[in-house]
N, C-alpha and C positions, 0 to 999 in steps of 0.2 A: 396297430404298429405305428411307432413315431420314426419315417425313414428321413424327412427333413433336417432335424439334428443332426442324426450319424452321418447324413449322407454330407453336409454343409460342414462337417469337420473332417471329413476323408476331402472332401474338396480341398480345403484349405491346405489341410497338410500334402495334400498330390500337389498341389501346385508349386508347393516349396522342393519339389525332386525333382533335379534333373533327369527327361528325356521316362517320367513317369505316368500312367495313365488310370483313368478311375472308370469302372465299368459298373453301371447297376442297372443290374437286370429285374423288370419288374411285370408282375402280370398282365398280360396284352388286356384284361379287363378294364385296368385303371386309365388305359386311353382311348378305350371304347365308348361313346357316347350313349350307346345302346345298352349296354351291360348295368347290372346295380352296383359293380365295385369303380363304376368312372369318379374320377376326382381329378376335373380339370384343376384345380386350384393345383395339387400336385405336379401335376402335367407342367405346367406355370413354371413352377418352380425351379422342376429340374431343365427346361428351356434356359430358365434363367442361369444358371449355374456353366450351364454347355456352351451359351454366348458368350457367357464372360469368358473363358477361356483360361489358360496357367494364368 
């Protein structure tokens, strides 16, 4: 699944709505270090997104 794209253009458009908020809920595996579904690179990502802020 490519959630990077959809998720990086729900950001974009959230950020343009007043007093809107974007929620993505993802399987506790993919920031599990331990787990075979971990993808820090992911993890990265959506950090990134969450600092930047609206």
């Amino acid at each position: 699944m490519a959630i990077l794209p959809v998720v990086g253009v729900l950001a974009e458009t959230v950020s343009g709505l007043v007093g809107a908020e974007l929620a993505v809920n993802i399987h506790r595996e993919v920031a599990d270090p331990a787990a075979h579904a971990y993808d820090p690179g992911l993890m990265a990502r959506l950090r990134e997104l969450v600092d930047r802020g609206p």
